[in-house]
DOFI-372246 format. One line per field, with one value per residue: x, y, z of N, C-alpha, C, CB in turn; residue number from 1. Coordinates in steps of 0.05 Angstrom, whole numbers, plus 5000, padded with zeros to 4 digits. Each point is the difference from the previous one (the first is absolute). Last residue first. Glycine has a CB too. Layout:
BEGIN
n_X: [X,...]
n_Y: [Y,...]
n_Z: [Z,...]
ca_X: [X,...]
ca_Y: [Y,...]
ca_Z: [Z,...]
c_X: [X,...]
c_Y: [Y,...]
c_Z: [Z,...]
cb_X: [X,...]
cb_Y: [Y,...]
cb_Z: [Z,...]
n: [NUM,...]
% end
This chain:
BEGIN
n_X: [9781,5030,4936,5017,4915,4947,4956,4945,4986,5021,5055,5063,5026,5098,5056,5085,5109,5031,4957,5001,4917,5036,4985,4919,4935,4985,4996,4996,4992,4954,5037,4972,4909,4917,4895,5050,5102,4995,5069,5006,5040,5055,4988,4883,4984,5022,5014,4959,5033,4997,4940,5039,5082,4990,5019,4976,5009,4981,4986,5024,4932,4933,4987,4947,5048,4978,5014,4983,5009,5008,4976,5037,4963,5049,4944,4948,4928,5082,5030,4908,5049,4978,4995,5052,4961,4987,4938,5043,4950,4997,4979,4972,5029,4984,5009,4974,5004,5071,4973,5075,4975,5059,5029,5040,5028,4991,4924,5013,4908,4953,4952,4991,4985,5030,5001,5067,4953,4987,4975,4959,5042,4935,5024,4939,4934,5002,4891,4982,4918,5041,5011,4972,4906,5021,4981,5025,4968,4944,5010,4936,5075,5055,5070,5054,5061,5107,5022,5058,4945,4991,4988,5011,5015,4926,5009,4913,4898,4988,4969,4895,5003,4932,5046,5034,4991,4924,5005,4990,5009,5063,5104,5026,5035,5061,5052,5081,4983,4962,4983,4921,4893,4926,4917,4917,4982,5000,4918,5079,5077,4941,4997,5109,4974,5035,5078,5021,4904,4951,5091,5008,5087,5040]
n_Y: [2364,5065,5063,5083,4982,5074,4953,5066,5051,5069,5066,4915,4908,4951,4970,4917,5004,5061,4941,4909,4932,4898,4921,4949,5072,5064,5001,5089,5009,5101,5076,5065,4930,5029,5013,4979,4970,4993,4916,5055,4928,5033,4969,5000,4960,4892,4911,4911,4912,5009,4957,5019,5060,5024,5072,4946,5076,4963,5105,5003,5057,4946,4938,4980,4926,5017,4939,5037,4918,5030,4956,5059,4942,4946,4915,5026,5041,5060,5026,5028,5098,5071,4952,4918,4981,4982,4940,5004,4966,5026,4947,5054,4959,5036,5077,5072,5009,5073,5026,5002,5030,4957,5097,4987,5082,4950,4942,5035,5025,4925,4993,5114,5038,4943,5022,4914,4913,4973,4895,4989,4922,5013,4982,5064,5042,5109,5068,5083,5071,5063,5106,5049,4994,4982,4921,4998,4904,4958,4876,4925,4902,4922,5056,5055,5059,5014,5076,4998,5057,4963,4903,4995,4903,4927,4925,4950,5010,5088,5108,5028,5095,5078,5088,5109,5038,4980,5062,4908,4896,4950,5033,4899,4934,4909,4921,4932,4891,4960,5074,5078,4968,5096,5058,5016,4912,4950,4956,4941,5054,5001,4910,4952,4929,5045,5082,4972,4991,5060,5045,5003,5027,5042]
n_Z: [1840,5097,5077,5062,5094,5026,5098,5015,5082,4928,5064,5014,4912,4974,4901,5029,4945,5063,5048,4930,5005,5059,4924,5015,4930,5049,5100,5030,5109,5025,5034,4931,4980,4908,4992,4918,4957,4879,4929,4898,4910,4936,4910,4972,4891,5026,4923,4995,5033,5093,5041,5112,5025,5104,5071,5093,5059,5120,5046,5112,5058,5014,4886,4909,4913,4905,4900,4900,4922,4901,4914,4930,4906,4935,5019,4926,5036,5022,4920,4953,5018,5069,5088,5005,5126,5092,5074,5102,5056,5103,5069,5093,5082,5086,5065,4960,4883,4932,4915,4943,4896,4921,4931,4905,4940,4908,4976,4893,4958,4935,5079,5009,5089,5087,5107,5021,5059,5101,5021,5108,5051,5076,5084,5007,4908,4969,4989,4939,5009,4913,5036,4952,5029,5121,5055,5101,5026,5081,4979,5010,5044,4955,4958,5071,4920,4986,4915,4912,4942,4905,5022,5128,5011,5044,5053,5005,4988,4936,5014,4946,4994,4997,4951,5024,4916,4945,4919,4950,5048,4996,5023,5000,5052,4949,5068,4942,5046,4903,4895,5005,5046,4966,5058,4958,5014,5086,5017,5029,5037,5069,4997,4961,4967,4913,5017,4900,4949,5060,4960,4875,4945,4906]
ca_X: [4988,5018,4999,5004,5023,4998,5012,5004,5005,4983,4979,4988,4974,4969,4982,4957,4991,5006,4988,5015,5011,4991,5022,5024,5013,4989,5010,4986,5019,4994,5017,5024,5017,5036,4996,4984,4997,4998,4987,5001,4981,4993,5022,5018,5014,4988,4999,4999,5008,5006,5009,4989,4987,5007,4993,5007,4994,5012,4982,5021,5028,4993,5002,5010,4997,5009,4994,5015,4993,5014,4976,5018,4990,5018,5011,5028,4985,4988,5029,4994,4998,4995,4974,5016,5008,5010,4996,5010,5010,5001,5021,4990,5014,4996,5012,5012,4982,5000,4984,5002,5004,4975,5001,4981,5006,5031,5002,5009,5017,5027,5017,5003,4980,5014,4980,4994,5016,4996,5027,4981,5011,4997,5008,5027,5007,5016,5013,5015,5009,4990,5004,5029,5001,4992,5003,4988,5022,4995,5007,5001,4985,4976,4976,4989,4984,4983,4986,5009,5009,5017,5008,4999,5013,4998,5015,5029,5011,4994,5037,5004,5010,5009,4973,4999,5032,4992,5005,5012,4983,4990,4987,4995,4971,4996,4969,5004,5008,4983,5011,5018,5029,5020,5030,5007,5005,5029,4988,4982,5019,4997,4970,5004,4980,4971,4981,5022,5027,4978,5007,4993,4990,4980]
ca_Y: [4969,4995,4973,4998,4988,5005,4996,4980,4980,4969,5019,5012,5018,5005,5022,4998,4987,5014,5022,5015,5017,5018,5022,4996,4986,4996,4975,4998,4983,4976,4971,5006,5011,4989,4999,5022,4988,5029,4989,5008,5000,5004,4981,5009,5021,5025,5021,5027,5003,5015,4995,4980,4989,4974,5018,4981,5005,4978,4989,4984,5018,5025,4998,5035,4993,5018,4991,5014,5008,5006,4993,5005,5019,5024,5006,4983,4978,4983,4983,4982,4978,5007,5023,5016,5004,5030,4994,5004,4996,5015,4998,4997,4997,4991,4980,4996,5001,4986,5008,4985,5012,4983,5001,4981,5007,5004,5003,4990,5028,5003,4976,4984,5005,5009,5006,5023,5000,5019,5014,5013,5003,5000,4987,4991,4980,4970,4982,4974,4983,4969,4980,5001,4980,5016,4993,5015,5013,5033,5018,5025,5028,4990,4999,4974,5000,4980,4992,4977,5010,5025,4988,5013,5030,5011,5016,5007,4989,4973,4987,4981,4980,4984,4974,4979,4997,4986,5012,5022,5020,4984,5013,5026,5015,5032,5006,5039,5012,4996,4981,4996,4995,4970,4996,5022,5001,5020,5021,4987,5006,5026,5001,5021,5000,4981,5000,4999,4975,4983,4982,5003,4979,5012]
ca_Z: [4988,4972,4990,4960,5003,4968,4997,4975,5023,4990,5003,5032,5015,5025,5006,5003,4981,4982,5012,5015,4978,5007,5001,5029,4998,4982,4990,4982,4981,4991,5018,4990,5027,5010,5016,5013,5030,5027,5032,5025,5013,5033,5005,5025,5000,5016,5008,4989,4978,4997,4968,4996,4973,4983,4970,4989,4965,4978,4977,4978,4985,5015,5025,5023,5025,5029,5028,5018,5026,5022,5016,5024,5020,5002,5025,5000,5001,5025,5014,5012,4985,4969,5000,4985,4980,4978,4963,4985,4976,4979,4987,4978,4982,4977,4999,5024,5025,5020,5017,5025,5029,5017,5032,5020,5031,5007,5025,5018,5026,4974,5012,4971,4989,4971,4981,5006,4972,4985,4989,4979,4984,4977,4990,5009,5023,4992,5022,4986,5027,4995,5007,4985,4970,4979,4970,4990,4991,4989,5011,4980,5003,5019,4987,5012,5014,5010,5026,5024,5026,5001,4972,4984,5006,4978,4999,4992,5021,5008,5003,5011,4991,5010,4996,5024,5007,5017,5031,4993,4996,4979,5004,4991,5013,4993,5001,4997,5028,5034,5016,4976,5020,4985,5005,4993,4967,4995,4983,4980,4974,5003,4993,5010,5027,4984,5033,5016,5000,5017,5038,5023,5022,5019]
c_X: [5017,4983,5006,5008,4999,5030,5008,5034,4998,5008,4980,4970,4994,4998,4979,5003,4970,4980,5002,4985,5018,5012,4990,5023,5018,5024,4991,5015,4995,5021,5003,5022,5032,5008,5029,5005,4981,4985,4991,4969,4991,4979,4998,5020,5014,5005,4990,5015,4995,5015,5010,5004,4993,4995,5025,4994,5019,4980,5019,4981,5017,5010,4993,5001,5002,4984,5013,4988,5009,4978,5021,4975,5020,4978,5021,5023,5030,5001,4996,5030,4992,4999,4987,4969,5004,5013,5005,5004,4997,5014,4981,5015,4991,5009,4990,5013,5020,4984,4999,4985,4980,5009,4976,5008,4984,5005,5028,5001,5015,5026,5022,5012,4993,4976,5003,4970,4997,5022,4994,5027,4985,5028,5009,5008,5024,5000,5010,5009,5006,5006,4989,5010,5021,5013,5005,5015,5000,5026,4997,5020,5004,4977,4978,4979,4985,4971,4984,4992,5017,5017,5021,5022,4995,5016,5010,5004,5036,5018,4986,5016,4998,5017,5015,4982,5009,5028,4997,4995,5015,4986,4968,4983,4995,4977,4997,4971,5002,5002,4983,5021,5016,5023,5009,5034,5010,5000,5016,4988,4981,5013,5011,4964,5000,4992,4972,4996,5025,5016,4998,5014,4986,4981]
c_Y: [4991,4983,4996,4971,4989,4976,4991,5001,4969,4984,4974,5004,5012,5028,4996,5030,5014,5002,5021,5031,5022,5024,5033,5020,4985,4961,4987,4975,4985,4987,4972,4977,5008,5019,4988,4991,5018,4981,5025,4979,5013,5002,5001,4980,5014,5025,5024,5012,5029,5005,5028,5000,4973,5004,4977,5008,4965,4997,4986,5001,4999,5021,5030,4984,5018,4983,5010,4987,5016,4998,5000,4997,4992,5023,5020,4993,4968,4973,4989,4975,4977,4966,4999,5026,5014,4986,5024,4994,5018,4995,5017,5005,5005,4999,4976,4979,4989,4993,4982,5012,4981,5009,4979,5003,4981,5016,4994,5007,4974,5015,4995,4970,4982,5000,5004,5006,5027,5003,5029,5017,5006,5011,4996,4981,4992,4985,4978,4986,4968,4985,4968,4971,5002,4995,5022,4996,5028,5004,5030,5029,5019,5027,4976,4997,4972,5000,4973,4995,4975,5004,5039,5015,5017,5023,5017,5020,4999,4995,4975,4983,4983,4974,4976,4971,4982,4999,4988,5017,5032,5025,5006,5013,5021,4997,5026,4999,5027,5025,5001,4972,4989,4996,4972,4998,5022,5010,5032,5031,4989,5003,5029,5020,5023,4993,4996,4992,4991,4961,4981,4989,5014,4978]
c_Z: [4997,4987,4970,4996,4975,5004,4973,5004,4978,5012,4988,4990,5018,5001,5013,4996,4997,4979,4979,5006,5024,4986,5012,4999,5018,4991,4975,4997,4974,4978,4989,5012,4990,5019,5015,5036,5002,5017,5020,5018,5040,5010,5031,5000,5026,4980,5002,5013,4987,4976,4992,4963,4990,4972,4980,4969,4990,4969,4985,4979,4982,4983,5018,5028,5017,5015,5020,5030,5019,5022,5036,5017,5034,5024,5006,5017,4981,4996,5018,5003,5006,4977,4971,5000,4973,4968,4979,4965,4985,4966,4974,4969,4972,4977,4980,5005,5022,5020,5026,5025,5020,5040,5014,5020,5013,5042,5010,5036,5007,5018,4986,5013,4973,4986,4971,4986,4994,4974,4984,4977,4972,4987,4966,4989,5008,5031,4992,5030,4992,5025,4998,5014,4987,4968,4983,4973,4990,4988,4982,5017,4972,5008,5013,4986,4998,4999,4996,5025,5013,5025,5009,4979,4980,4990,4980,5000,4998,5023,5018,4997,5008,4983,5024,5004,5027,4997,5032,5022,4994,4989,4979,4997,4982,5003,4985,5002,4989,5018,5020,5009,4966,5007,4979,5011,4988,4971,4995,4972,4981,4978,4982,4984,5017,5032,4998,5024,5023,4981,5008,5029,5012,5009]
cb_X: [4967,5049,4969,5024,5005,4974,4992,4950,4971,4993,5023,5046,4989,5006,5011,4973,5033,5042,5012,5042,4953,4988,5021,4996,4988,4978,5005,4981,5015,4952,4982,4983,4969,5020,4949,4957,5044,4993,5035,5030,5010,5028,5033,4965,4971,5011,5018,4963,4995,4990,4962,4967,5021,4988,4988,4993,5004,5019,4965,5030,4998,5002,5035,4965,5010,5008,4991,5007,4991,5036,4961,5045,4940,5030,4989,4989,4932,4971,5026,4943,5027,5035,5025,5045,4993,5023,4960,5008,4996,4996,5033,4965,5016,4979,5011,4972,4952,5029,4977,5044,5011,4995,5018,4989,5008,5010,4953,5017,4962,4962,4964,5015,5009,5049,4988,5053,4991,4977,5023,4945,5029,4947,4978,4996,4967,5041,4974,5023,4967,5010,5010,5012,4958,4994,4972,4982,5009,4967,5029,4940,5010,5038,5030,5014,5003,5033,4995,5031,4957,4965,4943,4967,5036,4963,5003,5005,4950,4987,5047,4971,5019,4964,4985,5009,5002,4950,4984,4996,4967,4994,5049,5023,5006,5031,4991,5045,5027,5013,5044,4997,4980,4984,4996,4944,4966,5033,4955,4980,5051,4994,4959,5073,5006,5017,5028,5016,4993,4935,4991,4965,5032,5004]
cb_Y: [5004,5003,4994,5052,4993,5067,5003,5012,5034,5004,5060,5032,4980,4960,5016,4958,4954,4992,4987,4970,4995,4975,4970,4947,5023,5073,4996,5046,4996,5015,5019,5052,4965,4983,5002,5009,4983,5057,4955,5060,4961,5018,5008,5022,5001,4980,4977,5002,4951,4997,4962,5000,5033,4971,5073,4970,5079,4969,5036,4965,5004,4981,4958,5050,4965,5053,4965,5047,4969,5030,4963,5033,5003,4992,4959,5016,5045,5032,5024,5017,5018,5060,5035,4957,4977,5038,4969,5003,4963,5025,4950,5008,4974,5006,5019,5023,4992,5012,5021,4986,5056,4943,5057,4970,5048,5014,4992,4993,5049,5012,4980,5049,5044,4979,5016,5013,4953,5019,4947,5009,4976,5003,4994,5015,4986,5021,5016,5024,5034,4999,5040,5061,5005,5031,4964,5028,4959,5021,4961,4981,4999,4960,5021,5003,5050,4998,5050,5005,5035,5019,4952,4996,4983,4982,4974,4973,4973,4985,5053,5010,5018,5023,5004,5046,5049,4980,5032,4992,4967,4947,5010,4992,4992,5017,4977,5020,4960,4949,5001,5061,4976,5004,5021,5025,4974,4972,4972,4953,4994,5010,4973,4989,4955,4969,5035,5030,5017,5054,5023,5003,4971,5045]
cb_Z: [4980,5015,5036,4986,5049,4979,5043,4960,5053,4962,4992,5022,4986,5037,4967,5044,5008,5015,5048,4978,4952,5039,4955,5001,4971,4988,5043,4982,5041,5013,5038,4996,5037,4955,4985,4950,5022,4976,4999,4979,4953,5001,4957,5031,4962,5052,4996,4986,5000,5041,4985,5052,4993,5036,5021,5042,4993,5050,4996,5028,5029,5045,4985,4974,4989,4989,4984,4966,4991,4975,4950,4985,4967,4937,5001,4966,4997,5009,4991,4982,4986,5013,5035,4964,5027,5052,5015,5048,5004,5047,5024,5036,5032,5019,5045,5012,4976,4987,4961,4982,4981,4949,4996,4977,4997,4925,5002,4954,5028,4948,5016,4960,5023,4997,5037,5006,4981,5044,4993,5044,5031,5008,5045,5034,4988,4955,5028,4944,5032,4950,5018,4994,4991,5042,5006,5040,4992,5037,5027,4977,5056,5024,4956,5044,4999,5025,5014,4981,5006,4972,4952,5032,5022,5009,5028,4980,5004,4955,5007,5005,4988,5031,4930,5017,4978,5002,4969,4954,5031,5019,5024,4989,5050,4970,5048,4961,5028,5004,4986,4984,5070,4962,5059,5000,4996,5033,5018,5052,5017,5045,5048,5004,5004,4939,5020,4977,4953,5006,5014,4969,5006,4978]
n: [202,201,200,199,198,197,196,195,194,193,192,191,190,189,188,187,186,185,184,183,182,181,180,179,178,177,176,175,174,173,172,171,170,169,168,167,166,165,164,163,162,161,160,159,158,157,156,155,154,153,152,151,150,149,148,147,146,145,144,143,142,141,140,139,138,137,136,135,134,133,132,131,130,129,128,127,126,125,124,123,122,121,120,119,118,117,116,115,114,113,112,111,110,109,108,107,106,105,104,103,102,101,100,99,98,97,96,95,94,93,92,91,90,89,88,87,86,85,84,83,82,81,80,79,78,77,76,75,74,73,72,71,70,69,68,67,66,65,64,63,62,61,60,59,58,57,56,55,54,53,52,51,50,49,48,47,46,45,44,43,42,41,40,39,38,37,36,35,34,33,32,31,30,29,28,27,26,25,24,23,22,21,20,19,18,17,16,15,14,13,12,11,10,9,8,7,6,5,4,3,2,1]
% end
């Protein structure tokens, strides 16, 4: 957890910001500070922002009116961003077995994403038994080129599978993991989340 005013230090409208934070560089949370209050303002630094429940685009550089009620935690992902979920579990002790990293494409550029995982419970790590995976995209109008390296990979995963979701996707769009274009069969597309879901192996 991060202040703003670390991420964006010239940006005047983040110095005394003290009712937001930013999780990493690029997840904004606004959460609701007071009791019976289901609407607050926000302020979205500069760039291109999506809301975390809806996938709505919005133009940051301004405050904006949300609304919040208390099942929602207003959450925003900056464009460009690669963010990994995992399921829900009530114990870390719980193996992770549905990873997922999800892709918050910008129009055009390039953002990458390292990847860290190990046993959770011993200090193997520190014998180098852990797993360390880049990830790199590239976007274009229509194209996204995934680049997915292992950089150290003396541990193994409890996931053997892993899912890449696309937000804000086109059912037209060409995926390319590795210079290798994936075949159409390969992508889930969404209508109604306008996500593109694409299962991946370790």
């Amino acid at each position: 957890m991060r202040p703003l005013f670390l991420e964006y230090p010239s940006d005047p409208n983040t110095v005394n910001l003290t009712d937001q934070f930013l999780i990493g560089e690029n997840v904004l949370i606004a959460p609701i500070m007071k009791p019976d209050t289901y609407h607050r303002a926000v302020y979205l630094p500069k760039g291109e922002w999506v809301n975390y429940w809806t996938d709505d685009v919005i133009q940051g550089g301004r405050h904006i009116i949300i609304d919040a009620p208390l099942e929602t935690l207003p959450i925003y992902i900056k464009k460009g961003s690669i963010i990994t979920h995992g399921a829900i579990k009530h114990s870390t002790m719980v193996p992770e077995t549905r990873m997922q990293i999800h892709l918050y494409p910008d129009t055009n550029g390039e953002s990458s994403y390292t990847l860290y995982d190990d046993d959770g419970e011993t200090f193997a790590y520190q014998k180098g038994d852990f797993l360390l995976k880049k990830i790199t995209c590239r976007y274009s109008e229509n194209n996204i080129d995934v680049s997915i390296k292992n950089i150290h990979s003396n541990y193994k995963p409890s996931w053997e599978q892993w899912t890449l979701i696309i937000h804000n996707a086109k059912q037209s769009m060409k995926i390319s993991i590795n210079d290798i274009l994936l075949p159409s069969e390969k992508l889930v597309f969404n209508h109604e989340k306008h996500t593109l879901s694409i299962p991946l192996f370790e």
